[in-house]
N, C-alpha and C positions, 0 to 999 in steps of 0.2 A: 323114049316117049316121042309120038310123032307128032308134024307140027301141026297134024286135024285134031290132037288130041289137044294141045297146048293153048290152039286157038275158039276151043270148045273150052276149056275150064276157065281160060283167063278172064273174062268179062265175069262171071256169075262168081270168084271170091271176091273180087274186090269191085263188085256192084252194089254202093247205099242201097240203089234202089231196089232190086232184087232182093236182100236181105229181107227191108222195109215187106215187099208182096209175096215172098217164096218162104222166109225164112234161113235157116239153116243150110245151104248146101251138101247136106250128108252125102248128096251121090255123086258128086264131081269129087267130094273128098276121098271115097270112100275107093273111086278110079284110081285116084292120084296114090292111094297106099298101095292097091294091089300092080301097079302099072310105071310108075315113078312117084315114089316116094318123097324124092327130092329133085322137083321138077323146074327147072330155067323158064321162067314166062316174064311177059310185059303187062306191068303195071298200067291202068288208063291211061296215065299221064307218059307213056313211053319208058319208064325206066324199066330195067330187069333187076329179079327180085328171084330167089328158089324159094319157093313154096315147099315147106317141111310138114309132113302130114301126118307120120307116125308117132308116135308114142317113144319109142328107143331112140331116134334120131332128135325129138324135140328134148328130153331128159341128154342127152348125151352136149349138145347144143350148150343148153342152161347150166350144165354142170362146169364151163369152160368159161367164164368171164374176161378171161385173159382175153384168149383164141376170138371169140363172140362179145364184142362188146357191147353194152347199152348204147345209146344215145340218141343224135339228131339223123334222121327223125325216127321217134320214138314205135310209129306204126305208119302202115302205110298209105292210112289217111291224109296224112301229111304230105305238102310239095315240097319240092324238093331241097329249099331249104327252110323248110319249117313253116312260109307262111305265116310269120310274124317277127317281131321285134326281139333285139336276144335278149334272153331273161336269163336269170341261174339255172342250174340244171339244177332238177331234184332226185330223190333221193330213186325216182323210177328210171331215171337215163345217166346215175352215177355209176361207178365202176372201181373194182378194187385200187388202195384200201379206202379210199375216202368213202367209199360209199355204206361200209360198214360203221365206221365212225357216226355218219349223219344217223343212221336208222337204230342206233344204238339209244339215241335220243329219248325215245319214245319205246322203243322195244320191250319194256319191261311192263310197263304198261298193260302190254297187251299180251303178253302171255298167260297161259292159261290158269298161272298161280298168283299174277299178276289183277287176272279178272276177276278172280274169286270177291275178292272185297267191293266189286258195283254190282255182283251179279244181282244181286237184290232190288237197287236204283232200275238196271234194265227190265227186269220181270213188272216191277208199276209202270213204266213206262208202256211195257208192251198191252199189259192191261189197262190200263186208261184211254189205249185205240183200241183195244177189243171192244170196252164195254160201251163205247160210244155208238158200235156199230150193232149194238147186242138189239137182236128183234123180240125175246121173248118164244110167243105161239107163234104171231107172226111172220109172214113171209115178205122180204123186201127186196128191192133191187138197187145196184151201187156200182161204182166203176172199182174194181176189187183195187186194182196200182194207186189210185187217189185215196181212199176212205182205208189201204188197211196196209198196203205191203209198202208205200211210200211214207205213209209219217212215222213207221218203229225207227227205220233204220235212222231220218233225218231228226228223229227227237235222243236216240241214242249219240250219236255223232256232235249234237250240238250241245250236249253236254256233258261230252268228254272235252270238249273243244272250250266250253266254259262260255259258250251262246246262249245271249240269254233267252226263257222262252217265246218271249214274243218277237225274236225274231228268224225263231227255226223255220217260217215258212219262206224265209227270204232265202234260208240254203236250198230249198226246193226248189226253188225258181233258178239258182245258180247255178246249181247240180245240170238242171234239165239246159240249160242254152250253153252251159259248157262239154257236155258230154254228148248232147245231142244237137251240136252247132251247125252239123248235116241236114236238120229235119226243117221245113218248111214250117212247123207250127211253132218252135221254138224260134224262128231266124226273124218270122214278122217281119217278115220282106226287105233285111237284109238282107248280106252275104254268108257265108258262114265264117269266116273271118272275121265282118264285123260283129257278129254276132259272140264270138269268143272271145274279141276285145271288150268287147260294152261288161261282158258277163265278169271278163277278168279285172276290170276296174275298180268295178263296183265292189269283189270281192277285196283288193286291195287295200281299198281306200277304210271299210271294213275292220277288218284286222289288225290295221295298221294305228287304228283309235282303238281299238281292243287292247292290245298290244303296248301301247301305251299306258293303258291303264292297270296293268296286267307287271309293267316293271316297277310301277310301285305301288302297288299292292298286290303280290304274288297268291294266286289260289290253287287251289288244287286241281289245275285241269292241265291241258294239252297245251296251249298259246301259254302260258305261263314255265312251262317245260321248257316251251322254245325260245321261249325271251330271253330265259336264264340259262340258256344249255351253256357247255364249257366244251369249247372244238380246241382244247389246249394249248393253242396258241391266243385264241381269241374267242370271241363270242360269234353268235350266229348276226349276219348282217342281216338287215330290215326285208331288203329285197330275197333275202334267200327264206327268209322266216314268213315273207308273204306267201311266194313259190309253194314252202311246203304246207301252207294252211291251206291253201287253193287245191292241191292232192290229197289230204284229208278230209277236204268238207267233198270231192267226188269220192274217193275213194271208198269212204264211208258210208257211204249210199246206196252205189252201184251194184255192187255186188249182192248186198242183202237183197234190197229191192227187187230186183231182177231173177233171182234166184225165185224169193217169194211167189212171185208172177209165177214164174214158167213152172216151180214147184205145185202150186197149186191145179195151175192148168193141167200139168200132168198124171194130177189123184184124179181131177175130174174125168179125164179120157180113161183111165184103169180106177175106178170104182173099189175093184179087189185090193187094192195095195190100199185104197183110203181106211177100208175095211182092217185090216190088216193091222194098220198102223190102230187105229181104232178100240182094235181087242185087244192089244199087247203094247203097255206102251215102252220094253225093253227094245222096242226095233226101231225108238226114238230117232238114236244116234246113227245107225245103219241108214234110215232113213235120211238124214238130214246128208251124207256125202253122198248117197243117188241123187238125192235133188239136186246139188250142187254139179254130180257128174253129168247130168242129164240135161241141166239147164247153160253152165259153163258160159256166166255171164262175159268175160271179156273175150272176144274172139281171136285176137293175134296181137302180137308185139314184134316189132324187128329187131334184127343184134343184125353186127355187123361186124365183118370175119377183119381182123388185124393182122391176116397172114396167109398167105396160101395153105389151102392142107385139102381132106378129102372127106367126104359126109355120104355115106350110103353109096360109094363108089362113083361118089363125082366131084371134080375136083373145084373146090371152092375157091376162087380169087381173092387178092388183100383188096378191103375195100365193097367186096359185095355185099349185099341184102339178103337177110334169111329171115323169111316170113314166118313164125311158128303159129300154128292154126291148130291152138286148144281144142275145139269142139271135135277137129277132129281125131286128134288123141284120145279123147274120152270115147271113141266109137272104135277104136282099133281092136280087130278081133284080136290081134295075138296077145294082147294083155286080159280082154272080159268076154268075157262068156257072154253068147245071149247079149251084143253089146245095144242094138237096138230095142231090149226091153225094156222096161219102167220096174225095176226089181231091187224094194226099199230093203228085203233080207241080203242084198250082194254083197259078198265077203269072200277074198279081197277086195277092195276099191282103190285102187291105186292112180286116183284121177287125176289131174290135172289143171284142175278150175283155179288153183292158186297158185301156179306157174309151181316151179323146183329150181332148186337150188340157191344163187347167189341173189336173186331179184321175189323169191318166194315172198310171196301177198302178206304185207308186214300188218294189215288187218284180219290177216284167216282167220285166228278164233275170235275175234268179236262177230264177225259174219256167222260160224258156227255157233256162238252163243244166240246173238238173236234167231237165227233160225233156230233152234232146238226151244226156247222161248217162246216164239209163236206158235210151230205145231202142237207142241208140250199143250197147251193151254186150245186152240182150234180143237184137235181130235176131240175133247170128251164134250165140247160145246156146239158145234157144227154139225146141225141137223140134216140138213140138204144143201147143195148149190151144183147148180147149174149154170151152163153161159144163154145170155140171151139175146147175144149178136156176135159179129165177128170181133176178135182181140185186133188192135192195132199196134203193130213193130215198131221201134224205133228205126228210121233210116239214119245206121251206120256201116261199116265192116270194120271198128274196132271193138264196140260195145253190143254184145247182142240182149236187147229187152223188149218187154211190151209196155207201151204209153197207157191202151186203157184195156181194161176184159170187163164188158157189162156182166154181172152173173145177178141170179136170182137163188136167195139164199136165207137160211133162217139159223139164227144164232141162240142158245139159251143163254142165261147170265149166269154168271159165275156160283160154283155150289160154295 
């Protein structure tokens, strides 16, 4: 790779702002697969970092948790040492075996035979923000992220979480100034540090009276799980049982959310696939892992090499940074056909929106459930919609989403 080539990609992955105005970088990724794959650049802040860009190389990566470990810092948003105060590590920058231990907690949960028993809970849920939004003959306009794709995933999550409803809007608010600590509109003219501490406090403090109330009188939710988990020597500490509620009131979110957004945006621009989805609703499920490969709400995660060894014919240092850049896995031709179309029938899908292997998205199928949930329910009631301004990005380069997409749209009510 040459260094006009290094010094042309490096600012535009890990530019907030860029994301925030351009979007996606598809074509500097799209270089870095055909050109170097596993490419040495500098981070804004000066550090060097390889940028992993394929598919085989990012699967090969994650399959090694040893070799590649999690941790600080966990992306490379992050300075260099972390930019904050030390706290426990969760259960997203733990690493063999404890790490398997913590996420065992809640794992079952959320398996797919696990979810069968709320899937019911989640469908009213989903329905009770459809029907709010339901126009009839009517045609109306709404910011689609506020009124539809933001309150499933935060009314889902916060009562798995055992929040009560009145104050699931308080995790929207949390969700948004912690995940999106980068963004001027979330920061309200802090810092994005202080903006991540105020967010994280408030979640603390939170929980922490949940939590309490929760070890004695145990309910059927999540913080109840964690109050009372058994780490076999001991119990979960307070701090660490804050830690992991503060990754499930984002993690619970994000991804739905996000997905929702960019899914939706992406029936609007292909028409035919709304269509599609529309007259058949067997291409549900097919559906729902394009959207997820198309949209690939988290953008990258770092591991970091424990050892020298070699990745696509270069030789990785103990101690280096290995940028894995999802979106652009999900665009690699040697895995998908056609990897730049919007095609809800695509079989195989071997995506990558929920990482693989030892760190795989310990909420995927609840993310798959609520999405199959809301299209499920959308196709046969969604008359028209259109956009009727420009969508707004989150400025990140860990989190790729949209804040608002004004559409104009007409909804029936439920048959």
């Amino acid at each position: 790779m040459s260094q006009a080539l290094a010094a042309a990609e490096m600012p535009r992955l890990l530019d907030p702002q860029s994301y925030q105005d351009l979007g996606y970088p598809h074509e500097q990724w799209q270089r870095l697969r055909e050109e170097a794959p596993v490419a040495r650049l500098v981070a804004p802040d000066g550090r060097d970092y390889w940028a992993v860009t394929r598919h085989a190389d990012i699967v090969e990566v994650s399959r090694q948790p040893r070799r590649f470990e999690s941790g600080k810092p966990l992306n490379m948003e992050l300075s260099r040492d972390g930019g904050q105060v030390q706290l426990p590590p969760t259960v997203l920058d733990m690493n063999p075996p404890v790490h398997g231990i913590y996420r065992q907690i809640i794992s079952r949960r959320f398996t797919p035979r696990g979810l069968r028993r709320v899937y019911r809970d989640v469908e009213d849920l989903a329905l009770e923000v459809l029907d709010e939004v339901t126009t009839g003959d009517a045609f109306a306009e709404i910011d689609f992220v506020e009124k539809l794709s933001a309150p499933i995933p935060i009314a889902v999550i916060g009562w798995m979480l055992g929040v009560p409803r009145p104050d699931w809007p308080r995790l929207f608010d949390w969700t948004n100034q912690t995940a999106g600590a980068g963004d001027p509109e979330y920061q309200q003219g802090r810092s994005q540090q202080e903006t991540t501490e105020a967010a994280r406090i408030e979640i603390f403090e939170y929980f922490d009276d949940l939590a309490r109330r929760r070890r004695e009188q145990p309910e059927d939710d999540l913080v109840s799980a964690l109050v009372h988990a058994d780490l076999g020597d001991r119990s979960m500490s307070v701090p660490e049982m804050l830690m992991y509620s503060l990754v499930l009131v984002a993690g619970g979110n994000e991804t739905t959310r996000n997905a929702t957004s960019g899914g939706m945006l992406a029936f609007i621009e292909n028409p035919d696939q709304w269509a599609a989805l529309c007259d058949d609703p067997e291409l549900l499920k097919p559906a729902v892992e394009e959207v997820l490969r198309w949209t690939t709400p988290v953008i990258h995660f770092t591991r970091r090499a424990t050892e020298s060894c070699e990745l696509h014919g270069q030789k990785i240092r103990e101690g280096d940074l290995a940028a894995l850049f999802y979106p652009s896995a999900n665009r690699d031709e040697a895995v998908f056909d056609d990897p730049y179309s919007f095609r809800i029938d695509r079989a195989p899908n071997r995506h990558l929106a929920f990482g693989v292997g030892e760190h795989f998205c310990l909420g995927a199928h609840v993310a798959r459930l609520e999405l199959e949930v809301i299209y499920r329910h959308l196709a046969p009631r969604l008359e028209h919609i259109e956009l009727t301004g420009p969508i707004e990005r989150l400025r990140s380069v860990t989190l790729g989403g949209i804040k608002h997409m004004p559409v104009r749209y007409k909804l029936r009510p439920a048959a």
